[in-house]
C-alpha positions as CSV (number, residue, x, y, z in Angstrom):
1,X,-7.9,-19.1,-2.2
2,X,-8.3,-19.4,1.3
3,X,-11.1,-17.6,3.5
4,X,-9.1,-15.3,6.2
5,X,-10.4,-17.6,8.8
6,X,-7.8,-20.8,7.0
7,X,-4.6,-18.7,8.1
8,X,-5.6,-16.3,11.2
9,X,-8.9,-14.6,12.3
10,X,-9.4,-11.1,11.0
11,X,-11.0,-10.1,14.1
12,X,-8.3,-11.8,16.5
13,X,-5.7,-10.4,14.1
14,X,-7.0,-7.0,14.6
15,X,-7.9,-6.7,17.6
16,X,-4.9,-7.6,19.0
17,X,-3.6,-4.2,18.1
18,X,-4.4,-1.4,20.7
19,X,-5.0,1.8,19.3
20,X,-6.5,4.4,21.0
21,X,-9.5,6.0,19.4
22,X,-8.9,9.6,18.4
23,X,-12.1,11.8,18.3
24,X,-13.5,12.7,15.4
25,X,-12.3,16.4,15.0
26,X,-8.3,15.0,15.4
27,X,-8.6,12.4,12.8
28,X,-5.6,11.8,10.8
29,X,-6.7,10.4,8.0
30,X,-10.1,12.3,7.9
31,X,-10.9,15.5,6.9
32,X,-11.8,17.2,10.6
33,X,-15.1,17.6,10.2
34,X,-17.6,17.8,12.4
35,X,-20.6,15.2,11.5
36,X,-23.6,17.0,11.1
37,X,-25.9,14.3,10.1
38,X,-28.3,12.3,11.8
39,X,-27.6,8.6,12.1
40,X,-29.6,5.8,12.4
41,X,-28.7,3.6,16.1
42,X,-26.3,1.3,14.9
43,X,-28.6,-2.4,14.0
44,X,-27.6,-5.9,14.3
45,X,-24.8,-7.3,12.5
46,X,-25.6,-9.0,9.5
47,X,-25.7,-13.2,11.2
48,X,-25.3,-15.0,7.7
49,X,-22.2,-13.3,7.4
50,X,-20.8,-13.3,10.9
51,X,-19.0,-10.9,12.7
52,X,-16.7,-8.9,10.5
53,X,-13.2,-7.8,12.0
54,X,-12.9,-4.4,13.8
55,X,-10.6,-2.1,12.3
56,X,-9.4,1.4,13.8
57,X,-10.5,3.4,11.4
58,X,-8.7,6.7,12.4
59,X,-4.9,5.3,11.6
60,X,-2.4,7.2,14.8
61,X,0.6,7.8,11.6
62,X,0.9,8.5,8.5
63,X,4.4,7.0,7.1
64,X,3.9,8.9,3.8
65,X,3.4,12.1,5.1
66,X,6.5,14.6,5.6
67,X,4.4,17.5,7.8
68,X,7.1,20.1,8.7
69,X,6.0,23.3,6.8
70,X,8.1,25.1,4.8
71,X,9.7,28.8,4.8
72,X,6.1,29.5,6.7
73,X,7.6,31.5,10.3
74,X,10.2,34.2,10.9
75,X,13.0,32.1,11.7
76,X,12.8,30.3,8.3
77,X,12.8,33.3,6.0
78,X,15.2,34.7,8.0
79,X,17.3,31.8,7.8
80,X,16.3,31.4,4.2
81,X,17.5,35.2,3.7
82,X,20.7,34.9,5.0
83,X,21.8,31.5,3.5
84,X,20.9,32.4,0.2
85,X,23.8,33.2,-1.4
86,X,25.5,30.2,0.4
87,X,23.0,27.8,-0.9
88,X,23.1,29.6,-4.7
89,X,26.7,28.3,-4.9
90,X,25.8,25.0,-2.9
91,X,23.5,24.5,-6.1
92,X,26.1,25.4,-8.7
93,X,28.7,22.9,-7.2
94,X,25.8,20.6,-6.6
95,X,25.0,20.6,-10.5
96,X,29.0,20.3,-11.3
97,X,29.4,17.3,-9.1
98,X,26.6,15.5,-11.0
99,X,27.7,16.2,-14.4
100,X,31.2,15.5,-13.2
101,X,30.6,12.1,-11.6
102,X,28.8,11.5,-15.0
103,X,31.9,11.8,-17.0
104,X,34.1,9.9,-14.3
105,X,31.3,7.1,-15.0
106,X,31.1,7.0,-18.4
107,X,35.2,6.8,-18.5
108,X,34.8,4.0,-15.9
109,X,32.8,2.2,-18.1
110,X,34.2,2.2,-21.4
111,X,34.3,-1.3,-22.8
112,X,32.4,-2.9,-20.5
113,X,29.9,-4.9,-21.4
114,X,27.2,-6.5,-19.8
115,X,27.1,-4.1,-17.0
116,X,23.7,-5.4,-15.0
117,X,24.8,-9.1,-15.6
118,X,28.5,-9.3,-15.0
119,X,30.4,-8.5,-12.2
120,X,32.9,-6.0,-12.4
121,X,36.4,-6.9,-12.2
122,X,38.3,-5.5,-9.7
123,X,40.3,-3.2,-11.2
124,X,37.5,-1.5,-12.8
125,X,35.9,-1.0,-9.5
126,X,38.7,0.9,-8.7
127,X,38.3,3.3,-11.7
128,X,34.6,4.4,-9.9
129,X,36.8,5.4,-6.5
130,X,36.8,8.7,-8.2
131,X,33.2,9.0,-8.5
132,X,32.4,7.3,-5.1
133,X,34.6,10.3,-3.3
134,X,32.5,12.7,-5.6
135,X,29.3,11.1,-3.5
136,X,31.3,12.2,-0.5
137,X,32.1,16.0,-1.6
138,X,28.2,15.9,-3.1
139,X,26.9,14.9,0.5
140,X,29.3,17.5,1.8
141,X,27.8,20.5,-0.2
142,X,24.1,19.7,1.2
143,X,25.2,20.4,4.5
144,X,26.1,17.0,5.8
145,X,30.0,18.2,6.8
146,X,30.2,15.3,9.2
147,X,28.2,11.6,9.1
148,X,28.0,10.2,12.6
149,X,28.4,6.2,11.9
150,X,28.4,3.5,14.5
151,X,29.3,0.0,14.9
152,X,31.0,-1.4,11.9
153,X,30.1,-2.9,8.2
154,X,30.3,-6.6,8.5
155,X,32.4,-8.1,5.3
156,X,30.7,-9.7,2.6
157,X,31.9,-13.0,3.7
158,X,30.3,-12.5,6.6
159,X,26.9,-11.2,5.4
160,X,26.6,-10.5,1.4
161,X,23.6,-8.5,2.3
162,X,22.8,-5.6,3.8
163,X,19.7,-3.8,4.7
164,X,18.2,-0.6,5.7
165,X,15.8,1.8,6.1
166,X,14.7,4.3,3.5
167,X,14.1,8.1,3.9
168,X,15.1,10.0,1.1
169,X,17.3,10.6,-1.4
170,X,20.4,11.1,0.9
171,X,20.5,7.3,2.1
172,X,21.3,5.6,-1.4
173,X,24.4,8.6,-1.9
174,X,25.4,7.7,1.5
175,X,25.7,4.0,0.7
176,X,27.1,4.4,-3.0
177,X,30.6,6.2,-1.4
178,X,30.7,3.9,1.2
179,X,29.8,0.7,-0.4
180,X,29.4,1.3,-3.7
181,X,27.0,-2.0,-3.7
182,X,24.8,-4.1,-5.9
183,X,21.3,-2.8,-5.1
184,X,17.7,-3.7,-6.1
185,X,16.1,-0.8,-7.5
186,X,13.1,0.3,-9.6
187,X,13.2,0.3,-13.1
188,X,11.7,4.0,-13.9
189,X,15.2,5.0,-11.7
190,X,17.7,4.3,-14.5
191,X,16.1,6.3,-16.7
192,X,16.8,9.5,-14.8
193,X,19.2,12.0,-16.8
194,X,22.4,11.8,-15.2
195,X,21.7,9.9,-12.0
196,X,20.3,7.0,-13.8
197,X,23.9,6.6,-15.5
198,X,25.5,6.5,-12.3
199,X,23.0,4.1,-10.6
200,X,23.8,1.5,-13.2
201,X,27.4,1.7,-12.5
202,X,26.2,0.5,-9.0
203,X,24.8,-2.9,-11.3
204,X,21.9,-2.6,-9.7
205,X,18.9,-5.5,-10.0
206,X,16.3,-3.3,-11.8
207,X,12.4,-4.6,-11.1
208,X,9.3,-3.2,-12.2
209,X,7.3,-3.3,-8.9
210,X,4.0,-4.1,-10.7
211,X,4.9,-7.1,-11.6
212,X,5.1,-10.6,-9.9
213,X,7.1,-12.2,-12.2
214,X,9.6,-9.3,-12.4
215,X,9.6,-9.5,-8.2
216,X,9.9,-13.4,-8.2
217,X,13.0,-12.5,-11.3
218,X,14.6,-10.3,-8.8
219,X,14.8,-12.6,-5.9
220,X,16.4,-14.9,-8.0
221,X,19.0,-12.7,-8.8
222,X,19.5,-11.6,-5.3
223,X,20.3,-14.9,-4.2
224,X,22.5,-15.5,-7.7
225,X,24.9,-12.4,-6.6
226,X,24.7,-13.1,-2.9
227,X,26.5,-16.1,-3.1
228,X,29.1,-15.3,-5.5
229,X,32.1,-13.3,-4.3
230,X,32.8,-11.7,-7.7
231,X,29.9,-9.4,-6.9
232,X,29.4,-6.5,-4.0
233,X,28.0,-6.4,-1.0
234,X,24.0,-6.8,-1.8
235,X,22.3,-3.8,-0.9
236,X,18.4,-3.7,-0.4
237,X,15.7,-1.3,1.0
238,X,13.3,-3.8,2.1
239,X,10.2,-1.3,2.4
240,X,10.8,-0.9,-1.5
241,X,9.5,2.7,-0.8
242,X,10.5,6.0,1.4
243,X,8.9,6.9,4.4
244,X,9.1,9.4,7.2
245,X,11.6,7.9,9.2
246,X,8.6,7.5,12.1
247,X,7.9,3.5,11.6
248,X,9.1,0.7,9.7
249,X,6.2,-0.3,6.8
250,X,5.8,-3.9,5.7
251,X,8.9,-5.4,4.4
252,X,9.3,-7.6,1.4
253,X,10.6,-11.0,1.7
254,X,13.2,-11.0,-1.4
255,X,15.9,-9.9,0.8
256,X,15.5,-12.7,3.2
257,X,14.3,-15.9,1.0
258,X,18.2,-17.0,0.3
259,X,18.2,-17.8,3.7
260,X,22.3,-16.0,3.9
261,X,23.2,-13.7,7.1
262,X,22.0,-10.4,6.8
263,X,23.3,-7.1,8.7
264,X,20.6,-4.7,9.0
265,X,21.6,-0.9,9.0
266,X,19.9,2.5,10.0
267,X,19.6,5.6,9.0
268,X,18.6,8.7,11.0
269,X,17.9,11.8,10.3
270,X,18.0,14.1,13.7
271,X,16.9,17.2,12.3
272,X,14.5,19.8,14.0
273,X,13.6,22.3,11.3
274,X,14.5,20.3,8.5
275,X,12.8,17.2,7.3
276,X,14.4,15.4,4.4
277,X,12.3,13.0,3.9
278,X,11.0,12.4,0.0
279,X,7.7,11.2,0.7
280,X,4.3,10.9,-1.4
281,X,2.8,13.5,0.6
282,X,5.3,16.0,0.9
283,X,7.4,18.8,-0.8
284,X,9.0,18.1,-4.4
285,X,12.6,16.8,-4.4
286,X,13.9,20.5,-5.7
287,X,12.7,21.6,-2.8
288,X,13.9,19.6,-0.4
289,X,17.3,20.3,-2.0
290,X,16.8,23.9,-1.5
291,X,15.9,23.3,2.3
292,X,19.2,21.5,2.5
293,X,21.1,23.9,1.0
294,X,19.5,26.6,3.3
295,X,20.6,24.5,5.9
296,X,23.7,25.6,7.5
297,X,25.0,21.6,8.5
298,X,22.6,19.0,8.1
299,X,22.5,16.0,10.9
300,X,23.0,12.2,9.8
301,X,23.5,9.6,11.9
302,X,24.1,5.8,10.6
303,X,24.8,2.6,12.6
304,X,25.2,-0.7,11.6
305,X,23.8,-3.4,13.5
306,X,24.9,-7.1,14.3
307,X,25.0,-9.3,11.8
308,X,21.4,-11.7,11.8
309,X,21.6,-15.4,10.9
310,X,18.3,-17.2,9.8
311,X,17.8,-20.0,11.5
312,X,16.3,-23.3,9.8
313,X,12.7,-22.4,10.4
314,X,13.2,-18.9,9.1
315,X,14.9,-20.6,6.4
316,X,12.0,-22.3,5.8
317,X,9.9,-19.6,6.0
318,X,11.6,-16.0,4.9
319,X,8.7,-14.1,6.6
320,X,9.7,-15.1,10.0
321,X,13.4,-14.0,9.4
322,X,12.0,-10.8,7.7
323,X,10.0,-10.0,10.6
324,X,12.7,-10.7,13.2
325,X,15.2,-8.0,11.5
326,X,12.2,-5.6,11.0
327,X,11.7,-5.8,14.6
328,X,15.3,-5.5,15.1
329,X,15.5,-2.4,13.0
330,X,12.4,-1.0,14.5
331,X,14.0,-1.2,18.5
332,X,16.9,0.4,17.8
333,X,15.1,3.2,16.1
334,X,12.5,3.2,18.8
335,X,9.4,3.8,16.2
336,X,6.6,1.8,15.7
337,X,6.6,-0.5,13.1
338,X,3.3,-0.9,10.2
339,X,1.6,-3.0,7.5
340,X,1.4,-0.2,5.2
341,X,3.4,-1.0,1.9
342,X,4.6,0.8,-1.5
343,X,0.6,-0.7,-2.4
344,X,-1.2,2.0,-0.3
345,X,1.6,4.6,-2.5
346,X,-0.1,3.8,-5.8
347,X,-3.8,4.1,-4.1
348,X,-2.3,8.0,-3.0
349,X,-0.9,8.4,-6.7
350,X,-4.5,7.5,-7.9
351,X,-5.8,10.3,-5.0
352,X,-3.5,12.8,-6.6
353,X,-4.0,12.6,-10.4
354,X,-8.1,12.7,-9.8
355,X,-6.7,15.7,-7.4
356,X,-8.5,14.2,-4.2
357,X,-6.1,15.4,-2.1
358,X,-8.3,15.8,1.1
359,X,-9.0,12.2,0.1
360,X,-5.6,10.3,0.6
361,X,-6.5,6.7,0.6
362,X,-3.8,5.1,2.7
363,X,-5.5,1.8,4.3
364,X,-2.2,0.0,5.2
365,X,-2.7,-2.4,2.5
366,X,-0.1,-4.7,3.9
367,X,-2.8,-5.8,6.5
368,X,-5.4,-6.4,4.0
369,X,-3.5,-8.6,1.7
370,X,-2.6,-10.7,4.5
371,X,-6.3,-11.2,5.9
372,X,-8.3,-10.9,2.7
373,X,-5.8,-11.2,-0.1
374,X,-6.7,-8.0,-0.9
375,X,-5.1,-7.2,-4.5
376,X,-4.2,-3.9,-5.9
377,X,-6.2,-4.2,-8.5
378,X,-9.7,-4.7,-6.1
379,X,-8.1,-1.8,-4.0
380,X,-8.3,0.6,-6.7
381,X,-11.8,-0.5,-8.1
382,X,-13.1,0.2,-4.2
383,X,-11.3,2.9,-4.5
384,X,-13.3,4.6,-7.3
385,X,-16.6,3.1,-5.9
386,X,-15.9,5.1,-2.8
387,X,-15.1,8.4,-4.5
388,X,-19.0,7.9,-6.0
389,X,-20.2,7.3,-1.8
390,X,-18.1,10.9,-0.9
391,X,-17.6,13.0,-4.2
392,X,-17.0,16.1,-1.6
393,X,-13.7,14.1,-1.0
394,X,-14.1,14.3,3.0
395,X,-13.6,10.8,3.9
396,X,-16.8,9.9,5.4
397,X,-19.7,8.8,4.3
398,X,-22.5,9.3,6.5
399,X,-25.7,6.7,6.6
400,X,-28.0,9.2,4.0
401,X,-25.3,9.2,1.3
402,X,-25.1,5.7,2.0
403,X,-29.1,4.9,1.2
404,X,-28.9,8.3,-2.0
405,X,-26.0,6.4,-3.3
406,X,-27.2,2.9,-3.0
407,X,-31.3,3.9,-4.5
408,X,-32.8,2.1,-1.4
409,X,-34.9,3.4,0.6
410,X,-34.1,3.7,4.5
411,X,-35.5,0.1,6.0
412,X,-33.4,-2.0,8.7
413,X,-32.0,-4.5,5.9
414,X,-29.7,-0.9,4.3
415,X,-29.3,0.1,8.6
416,X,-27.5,-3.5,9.1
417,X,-25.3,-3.5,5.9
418,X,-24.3,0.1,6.7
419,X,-23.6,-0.6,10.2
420,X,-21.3,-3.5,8.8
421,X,-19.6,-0.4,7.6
422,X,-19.7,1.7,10.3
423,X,-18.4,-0.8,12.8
424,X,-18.0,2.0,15.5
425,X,-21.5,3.3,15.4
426,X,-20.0,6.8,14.9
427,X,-22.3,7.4,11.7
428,X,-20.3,7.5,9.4
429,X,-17.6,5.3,7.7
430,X,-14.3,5.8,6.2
431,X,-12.4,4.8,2.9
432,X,-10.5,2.2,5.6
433,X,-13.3,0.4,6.6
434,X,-15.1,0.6,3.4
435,X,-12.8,-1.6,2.3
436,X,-12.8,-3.8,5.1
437,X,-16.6,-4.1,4.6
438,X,-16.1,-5.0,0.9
439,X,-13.2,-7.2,1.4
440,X,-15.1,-9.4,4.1
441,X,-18.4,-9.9,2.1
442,X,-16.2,-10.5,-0.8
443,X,-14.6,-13.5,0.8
444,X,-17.4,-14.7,2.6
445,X,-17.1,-18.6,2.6
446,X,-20.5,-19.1,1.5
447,X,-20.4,-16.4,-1.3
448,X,-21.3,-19.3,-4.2
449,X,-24.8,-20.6,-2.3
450,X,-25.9,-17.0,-1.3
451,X,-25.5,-16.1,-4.9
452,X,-27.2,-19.1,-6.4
453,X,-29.8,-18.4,-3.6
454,X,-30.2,-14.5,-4.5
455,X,-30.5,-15.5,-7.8
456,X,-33.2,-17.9,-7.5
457,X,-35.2,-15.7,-5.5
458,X,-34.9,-13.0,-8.2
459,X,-35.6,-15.9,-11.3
460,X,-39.7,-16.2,-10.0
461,X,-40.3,-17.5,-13.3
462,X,-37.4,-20.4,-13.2
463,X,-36.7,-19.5,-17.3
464,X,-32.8,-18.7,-16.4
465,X,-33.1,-14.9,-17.6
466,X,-33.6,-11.9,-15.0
467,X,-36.2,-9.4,-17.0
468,X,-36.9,-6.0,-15.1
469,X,-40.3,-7.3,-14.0
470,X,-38.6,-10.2,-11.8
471,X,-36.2,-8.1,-10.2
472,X,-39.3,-6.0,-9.6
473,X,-40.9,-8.3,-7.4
474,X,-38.5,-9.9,-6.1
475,X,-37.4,-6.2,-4.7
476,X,-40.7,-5.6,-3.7
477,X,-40.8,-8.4,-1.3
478,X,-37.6,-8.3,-0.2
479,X,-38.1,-4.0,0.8
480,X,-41.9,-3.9,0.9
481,X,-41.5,-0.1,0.9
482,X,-38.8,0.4,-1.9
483,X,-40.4,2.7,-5.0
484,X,-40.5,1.9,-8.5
485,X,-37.8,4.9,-9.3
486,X,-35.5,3.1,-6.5
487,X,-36.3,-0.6,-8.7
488,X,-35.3,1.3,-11.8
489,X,-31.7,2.7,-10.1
490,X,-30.6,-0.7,-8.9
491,X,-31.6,-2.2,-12.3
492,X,-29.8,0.0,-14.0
493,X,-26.3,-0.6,-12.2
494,X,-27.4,-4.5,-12.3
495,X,-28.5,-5.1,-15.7
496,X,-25.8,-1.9,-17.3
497,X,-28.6,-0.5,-19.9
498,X,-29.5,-4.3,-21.1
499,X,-33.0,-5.5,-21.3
500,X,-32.0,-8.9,-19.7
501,X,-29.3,-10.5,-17.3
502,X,-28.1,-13.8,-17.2
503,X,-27.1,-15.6,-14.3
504,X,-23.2,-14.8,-15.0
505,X,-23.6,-11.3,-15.4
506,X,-25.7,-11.7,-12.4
507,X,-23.3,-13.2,-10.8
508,X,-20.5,-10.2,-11.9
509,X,-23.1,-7.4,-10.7
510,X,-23.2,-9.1,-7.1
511,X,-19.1,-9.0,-7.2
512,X,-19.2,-5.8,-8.6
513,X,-21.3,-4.3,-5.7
514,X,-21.5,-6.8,-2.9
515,X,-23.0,-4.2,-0.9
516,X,-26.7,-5.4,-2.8
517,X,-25.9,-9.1,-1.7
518,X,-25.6,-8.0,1.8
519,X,-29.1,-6.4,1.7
520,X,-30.5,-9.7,0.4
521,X,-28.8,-11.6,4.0
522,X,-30.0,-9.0,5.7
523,X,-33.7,-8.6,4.5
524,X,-34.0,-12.9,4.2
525,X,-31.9,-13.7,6.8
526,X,-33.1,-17.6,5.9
527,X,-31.9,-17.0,2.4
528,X,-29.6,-20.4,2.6
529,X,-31.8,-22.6,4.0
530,X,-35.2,-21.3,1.8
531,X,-36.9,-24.0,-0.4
532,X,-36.6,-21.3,-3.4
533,X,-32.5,-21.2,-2.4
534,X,-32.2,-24.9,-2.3
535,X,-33.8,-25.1,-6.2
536,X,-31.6,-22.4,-6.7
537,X,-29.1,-24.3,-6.4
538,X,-29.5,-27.6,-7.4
539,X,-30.7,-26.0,-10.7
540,X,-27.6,-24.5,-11.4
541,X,-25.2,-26.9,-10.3
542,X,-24.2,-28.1,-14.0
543,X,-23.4,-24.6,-14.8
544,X,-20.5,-23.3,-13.9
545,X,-19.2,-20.1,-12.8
546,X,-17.1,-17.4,-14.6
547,X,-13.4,-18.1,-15.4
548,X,-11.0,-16.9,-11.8
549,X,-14.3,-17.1,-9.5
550,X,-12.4,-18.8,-6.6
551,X,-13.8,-19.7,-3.6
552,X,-16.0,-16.3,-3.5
553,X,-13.7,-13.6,-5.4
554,X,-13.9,-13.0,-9.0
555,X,-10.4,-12.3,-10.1
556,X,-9.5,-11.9,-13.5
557,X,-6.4,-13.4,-15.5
C-alpha cells in the first residue's frame, strides 16, 4: 500500500476544494447545536506526524437526502383531498399493469433458456414490445402524460453503451420502454415479486456490490456484451446508487474500462412540490408512489447527449474517461459534482438499524478511499468507535468527552491529538474528520518504528511481555499527572481483560485505537530517535509483524 503522499497530497488534494464554512448552528451534517463547552486553545500539531489534511467538516449537500416535506401545508392536503379518488384508481391500474406486464413476460419467455447468458433472438425481443408499451401506459398512470426528450439515442453501432444519471425508480421504467437494454443491476433487485421477473427479461448483469470479485465479474461481462451485436444497447448507472438529482456522486469505472464510445444521458426531474427521488434519507417508495399519484401530471425531462469517444490515454486509464463524461454529465445539468459513493449508503444503513438517525454518517467516502485507501470495512469500525465518543448521537464531540472517553487526564499531549481532530479549532469534531484523523495516523509512513519504539518504551524490563506494572510506569512518565484509575482504563482497552500482552497484540491495540499512539508522539516527541526506541527496534527486527500489516494498516484477509 502506498502512503497518500505516493499518489497526491491529502492536504493539496483538499484544499484545493473551496467550500465556504457554514456556522455552526446551519450545519448540514450536524445536529444544530449550539456548543456549550469550554475548549481548550487549539495546541501544536502533532510534528512526528506532520500536518494532517484539512477537511470541511460541515459538507454544503447532502446527495442522499430528499428534503421536501410531505402532506405538511394547506395546499398539500388540499391537493391530497381532491386527488384522492383520482390516485385510488391510479393505484388500481397501477397494480394491474404490473401483474399484467408479468404475464406478457412470463409468455415472452417460455422456452428460453439461459436468459442472463444468451442473447435474445430477435424475434423474441419482439414478443416483450407488449410489455415495453405497458412501461409506457405505467409511466402514464403516475402522472407523467408527456416525457420531454432531447437530442437523439445514438445506435448501438455507434455507442453500445449508454449512461445516466440515477434518481429514482421512474428512470429504469423510462429506459426499459424505450430501450429495453442490457443493464448492470444489483443482485437483491431480481428478487423483487413481480418486478424482479420483469428486470430479468431486461438480461440484466446482476452484481453483488460487496464484492470485488463480483464487480471485477461484471466488468468483464460489460465489455463481453458491448462488443457483440447480438446483445442491446448496454445500459449502466454509473453512481451504482440514487441520489437527489442535486450532484453527480463518484462514478464507477466498469462502464468505461472497455475503452468503446459511450453516450451519456440525463434525467431531470423539474418538479416543485414533488420530489421523486428514492433516496436513503427520505420517504418509503409507497409513498412516493402515492405523491405521484396525487400529482395531477408529473414533469420529466430526458436528453441524450453526444456520443464520447475515449481517447488512447483514457484508454489506458478508464478513470480519466470516467471523469471527463461525469463532468460532461454534471454541465449540462448545472449541479455540482461529489466523491460520495453507494460506500457512505451502507455507513447511513448502519446509522439507521442502531436508529442514529440524528447521526447520519455520510463522509463522502469516495474522497477517502482515494487519499487513504480507506475500506468499508475500517469505515464502519470508526464508525462504532465514534458512536462510543458521542452516544447522545449529535455529531460532535467536544474536547471533555474526548479526555472521559479516552481515561487520560487533560495534559497538552491529549490537547494536541484532539486538536489533530479538531483541525478548525471550533472545539469540537465531527464523525468527518474523526475519520480523517484516524485514517491519517493510520497510514502514517513511519507507523512500524513508532510502534516498535512505543513498545520498547512500555517493555522497561526488555523480557518481551507488557505486565500492568510496565505499562504503569511507562504511563507515568509519559503523563506525570495521569491517576492509577486512568492506568487501569487504558489497560483494560489494551490488554482486553488479559493479565499480559505481547508485542502483537500490542501492536493490534495501537491499530485498534491509534488515538493512544498519537499521545505517545505527542508526549515524547523524540520517540524515533530515543536510545530506548533504537533497541526497540533492533530487538525486534527478527520478529515479524501480524499477517496483512502493510506499510502501517493492519488489514485482514
Amino acid at each position: 500500500m502506498k502512503s497518500p503522499s505516493a499518489e497526491e497530497s491529502p492536504a493539496t488534494a483538499i484544499q484545493e476544494r473551496s467550500v465556504k464554512k457554514p456556522s455552526p448552528d446551519h450545519n448540514a451534517f450536524d445536529s444544530g447545536h449550539a456548543v456549550t463547552e469550554a475548549a481548550p486553545a487549539p495546541a501544536p500539531v502533532l510534528s512526528s506526524l506532520g500536518s494532517p489534511p484539512v477537511v470541511e467538516p460541515d459538507m454544503p449537500f447532502n446527495p442522499f437526502l430528499n428534503a421536501v416535506p410531505g402532506i405538511s401545508n394547506p395546499y398539500e392536503l388540499f391537493k391530497a383531498i381532491v386527488m384522492l379518488p383520482v390516485a385510488i384508481l391510479r393505484m388500481i391500474a397501477f397494480t394491474a399493469i404490473l401483474l399484467l406486464g408479468l404475464v406478457l413476460t412470463k409468455i415472452a419467455l417460455i422456452g428460453a433458456r439461459d436468459v442472463l447468458t444468451r442473447p435474445f433472438p430477435a424475434w423474441r425481443r419482439s414478443l416483450l414490445w407488449p410489455v415495453r408499451i405497458l412501461a409506457r401506459v405505467l409511466l402514464f398512470v403516475c402522472g407523467f402524460h408527456w416525457i420531454t426528450i432531447k437530442g437523439k439515442p445514438a445506435p448501438r453501432e455507434r455507442a453500445p453503451i449508454l449512461v445516466s444519471n440515477h434518481v429514482t425508480f421512474v428512470d429504469p421504467v423510462f429506459i426499459f420502454y424505450k430501450h429495453l437494454p442490457v443493464i448492470v443491476t444489483a443482485e437483491e433487485n431480481l428478487k423483487y415479486p413481480v418486478i424482479g421477473a420483469i428486470i430479468s427479461a431486461m438480461q440484466v448483469i446482476a452484481i453483488n456490490r460487496g464484492s470485488p470479485d463480483s464487480r471485477r465479474n461484471a466488468a468483464g461481462e460489460i465489455k463481453r456484451r458491448a462488443m457483440c451485436n447480438d446483445w442491446s444497447t448496454v445500459m449502466i448507472f454509473p453512481e451504482a446508487t440514487t441520489t437527489n438529482g442535486k450532484s453527480l456522486v463518484s462514478f464507477k469505472t466498469g462502464a468505461f474500462t472497455p475503452g468503446y464510445p459511450i453516450q451519456p444521458m440525463v434525467v431531470r426531474y423539474p418538479q416543485v412540490h414533488m420530489d421523486p427521488s428514492w433516496v436513503a434519507q427520505g420517504p418509503s417508495i409507497y409513498f412516493l408512489i402515492f405523491k405521484l399519484m396525487i400529482q395531477f401530471h408529473n414533469y420529466m425531462v430526458v436528453e441524450y447527449l453526444p456520443v464520447i469517444e475515449p481517447s488512447w490515454k483514457e484508454q489506458c486509464n478508464p478513470r480519466l474517461f470516467t471523469e471527463r463524461t461525469r463532468m460532461t454529465m454534471a454541465s449540462i445539468l448545472n449541479v455540482m459534482v461529489s466523491e460520495h459513493s453507494y460506500e457512505d449508503l451502507s455507513l447511513v444503513s448502519d446509522a439507521q438499524k442502531a436508529k442514529d438517525y440524528s447521526t447520519i454518517p455520510v463522509i463522502e467516502f469516495g474522497r477517502f478511499e482515494r487519499l487513504y485507501r480507506l475500506t468499508m470495512k475500517e469505515a464502519k469500525a470508526y464508525y462504532a468507535k465514534f458512536k462510543l465518543l458521542d452516544p447522545a448521537a449529535t455529531n460532535r464531540v467536544t474536547y471533555e468527552t474526548f479526555v472521559k472517553v479516552l481515561g487520560l487526564p487533560d495534559c497538552q499531549p491529549v490537547q494536541q491529538v484532539f486538536s489533530l481532530f479538531d483541525g478548525l479549532g471550533r472545539g469540537y469534531f465531527n464523525f468527518r474528520q474523526y475519520v480523517n484523523g484516524l485514517a491519517f495516523i493510520s497510514r502514517f509512513e513511519k507507523l512500524r518504528e513508532t510502534i516498535d519504539a512505543a513498545y520498547g518504551l512500555c517493555d522497561q524490563d526488555n523480557d518481551g511481555i507488557l505486565s500492568f506494572e510496565d505499562v504503569f510506569s511507562s504511563l507515568k512518565d509519559l503523563i506525570p499527572s495521569i491517576s492509577g484509575r486512568q492506568i487501569q482504563e487504558v489497560w483494560k482497552k489494551l490488554s482486553k481483560g488479559m493479565e499480559r500482552v505481547s508485542r502483537d497484540e500490542f501492536v493490534e491495540a495501537l491499530q485498534r485505537d491509534p488515538e493512544y499512539l498519537a499521545v505517545f508522539l505527542a508526549a515524547r516527541t523524540d520517540l524515533l530517535t530515543t536510545k530506548s526506541a533504537a533497541a526497540a527496534a533492533a530487538s525486534s527486527a527478527a520478529s515479524t509483524l501480524p499477517d496483512g500489516f502493510v506499510n502501517g494498516s493492519l488489514r485482514s484477509s
